[in-house]
N, C-alpha and C positions, 0 to 999 in steps of 0.2 A: 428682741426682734429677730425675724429668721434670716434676713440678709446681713445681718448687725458684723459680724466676721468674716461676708465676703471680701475676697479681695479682687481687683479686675485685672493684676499683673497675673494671680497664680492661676485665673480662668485663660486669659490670654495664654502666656507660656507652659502652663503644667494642662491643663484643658484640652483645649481647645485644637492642638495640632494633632491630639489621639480622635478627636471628633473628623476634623481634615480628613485625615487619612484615612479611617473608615466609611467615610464617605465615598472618595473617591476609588477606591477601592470594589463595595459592594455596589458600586452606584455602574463602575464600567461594568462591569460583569453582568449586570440587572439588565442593564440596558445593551449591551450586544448579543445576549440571550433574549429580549423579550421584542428589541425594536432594529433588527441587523442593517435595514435597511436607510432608518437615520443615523447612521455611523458613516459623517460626510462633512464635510465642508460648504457643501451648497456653494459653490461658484455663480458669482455675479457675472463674470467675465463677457459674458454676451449680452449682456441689459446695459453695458457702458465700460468700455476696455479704457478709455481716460482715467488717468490718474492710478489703475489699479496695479500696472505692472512696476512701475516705480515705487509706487506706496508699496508692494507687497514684497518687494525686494530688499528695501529698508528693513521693511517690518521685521519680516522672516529673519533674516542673515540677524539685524539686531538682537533681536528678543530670542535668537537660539543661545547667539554669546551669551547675551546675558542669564540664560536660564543655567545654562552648562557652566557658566564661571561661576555664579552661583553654587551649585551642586561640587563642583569639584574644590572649589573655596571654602565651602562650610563643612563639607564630609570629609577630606582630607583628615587623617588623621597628625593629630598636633606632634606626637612623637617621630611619624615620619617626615615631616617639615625639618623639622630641628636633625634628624638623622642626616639628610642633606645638605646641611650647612644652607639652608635658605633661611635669612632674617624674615625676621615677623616686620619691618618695616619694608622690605623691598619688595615682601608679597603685599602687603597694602597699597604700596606704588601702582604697583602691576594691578592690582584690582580697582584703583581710581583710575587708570591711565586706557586701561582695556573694557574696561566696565563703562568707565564715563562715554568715550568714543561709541562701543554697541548701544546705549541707553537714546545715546542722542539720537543716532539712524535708526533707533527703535522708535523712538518718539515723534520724530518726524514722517516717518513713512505709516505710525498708527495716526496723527491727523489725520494725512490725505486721507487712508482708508475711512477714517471717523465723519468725515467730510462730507464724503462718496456716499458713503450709508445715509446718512440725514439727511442731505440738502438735494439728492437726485432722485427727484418722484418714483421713477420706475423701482429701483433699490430701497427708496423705503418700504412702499408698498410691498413689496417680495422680501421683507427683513421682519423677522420676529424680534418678540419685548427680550428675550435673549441672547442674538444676535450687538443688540443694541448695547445691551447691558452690559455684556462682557468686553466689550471691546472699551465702552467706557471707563471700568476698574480697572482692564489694565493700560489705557491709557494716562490713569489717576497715577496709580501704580508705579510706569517709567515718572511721572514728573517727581511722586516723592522720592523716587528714589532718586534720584539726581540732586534732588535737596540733599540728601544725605551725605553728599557728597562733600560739598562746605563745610558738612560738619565733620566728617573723616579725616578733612586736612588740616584742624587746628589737633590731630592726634595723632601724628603718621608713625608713631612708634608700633604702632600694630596691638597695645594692648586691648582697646574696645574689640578688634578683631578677633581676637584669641576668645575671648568672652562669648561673645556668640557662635563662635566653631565649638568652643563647650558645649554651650547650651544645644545644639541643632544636631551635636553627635551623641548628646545625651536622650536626646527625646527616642531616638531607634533603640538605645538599650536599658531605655525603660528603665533609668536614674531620675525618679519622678522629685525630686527636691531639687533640680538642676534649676529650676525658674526663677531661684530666689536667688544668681549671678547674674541678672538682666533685668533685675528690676528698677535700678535705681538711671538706666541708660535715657537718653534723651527722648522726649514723647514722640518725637520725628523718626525715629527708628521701630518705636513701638507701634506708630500707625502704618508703618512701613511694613513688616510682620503678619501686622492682623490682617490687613488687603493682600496679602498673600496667599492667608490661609484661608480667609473668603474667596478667593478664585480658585483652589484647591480644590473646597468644597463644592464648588458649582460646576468644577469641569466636568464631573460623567452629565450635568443636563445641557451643556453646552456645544459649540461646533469645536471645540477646542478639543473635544474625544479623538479628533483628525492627525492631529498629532500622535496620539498611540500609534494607527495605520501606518505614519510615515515612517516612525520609528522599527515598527513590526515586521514592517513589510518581507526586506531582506529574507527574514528567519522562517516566513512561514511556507518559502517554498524548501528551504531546507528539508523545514519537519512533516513535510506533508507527501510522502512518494510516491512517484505515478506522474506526477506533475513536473511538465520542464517548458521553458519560457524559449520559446523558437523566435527569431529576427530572420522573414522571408527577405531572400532576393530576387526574387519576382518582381520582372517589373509591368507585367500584363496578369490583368483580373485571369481568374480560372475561367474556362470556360462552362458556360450555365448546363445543367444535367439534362438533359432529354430523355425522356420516358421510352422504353422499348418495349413495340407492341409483345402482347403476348401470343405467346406459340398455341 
């Protein structure tokens, strides 16, 4: 049979995150070249300001920690871990204790937002099937991962963590047999992963592209001369130009 030797860990882990990243990758690029002008967020903020400054303040501050603990957690290289005399148990502390606290005020502040969007006529109507969508995977998203959490603390010696900083430092340098040290981990981690890298994949059609901007932002008056960001002290309009007859 031709599926007879697939396997769905070595699609998931060896696959699937080179599919991710070329996506997201060709996907910003395609679409800041082809649609500049949907490179946005779309703010509700004036169809209903309830609920949205709290939810978005949870959100945001959460789901930055947790994206960045993330990234500096899995990329960190294991030999300079151990170079520092930091325990693979006290960085697991630190990533349930840090992780678990942004997850929650993640998670709570994406209801209200989940909330807002569904149940307020005006905001649904003005919310696309992708607006919708995204906010629901990663609302799924924070809950599994917080499951995950219960199961990080029957293991606080750090080695399942060492395991996936393997495997998440191996997929960048393209050590493609790295999938078969994650295979045999709990399916709750493993659905945890895949919803990951399906939100990945869908950030360039997503409002989530908005986050590159915020990130970019800084740099691009750097690299761009001619251009400098002036804060007036004026506290009266200029006055309007008047046309002067001709001679």
């Amino acid at each position: 049979m031709l599926f007879a030797n697939f396997d769905i860990n070595y699609f998931i882990f060896g696959i699937m995150p080179y599919i991710a990243l070329t996506v997201l990758i060709v996907g910003c690029i395609a679409r800041y070249e082809r649609d500049p002008f949907t490179w946005k967020s779309s703010s509700s903020q004036l169809l209903r300001r309830k609920q949205l400054i709290w939810g978005s303040i949870l959100f945001h501050v959460g789901i930055l920690t947790v994206f960045f603990g993330h990234l500096i957690g899995l990329f960190t290289p294991i030999w300079l871990i151990d170079a520092l005399g930091v325990p693979h148990g006290l960085k697991q502390w630190m990533a349930v204790i840090v992780g678990g606290t942004a997850g929650i005020a993640a998670l709570i502040g994406a209801s209200m937002l989940l909330h807002r969007r569904l149940f307020d006529p005006r905001i649904r109507v003005t919310s696309s099937f992708a607006d919708i969508l995204i906010l629901v995977l990663i609302w799924v998203q924070l809950f599994v991962g917080l499951g995950t959490i219960i199961l990080t603390l029957e293991h606080m010696d750090g080695v399942e963590m060492v395991r996936f900083m393997t495997w998440s430092q191996s997929v960048v340098t393209l050590e493609l047999n790295a999938w078969a040290d994650v295979i045999d981990v709990h399916w709750l981690y493993k659905f945890h992963i895949l919803l990951g890298l399906i939100i990945v994949t869908l950030f360039p059609f997503t409002r989530l592209v908005h986050m590159i901007s915020g990130l970019a932002a800084p740099f691009r008056y750097l690299l761009r001369p001619g251009y400098q960001v002036v804060r007036s002290r004026r506290q009266k309009p200029l006055p309007s130009r008047k046309s002067t007859p001709a001679e």
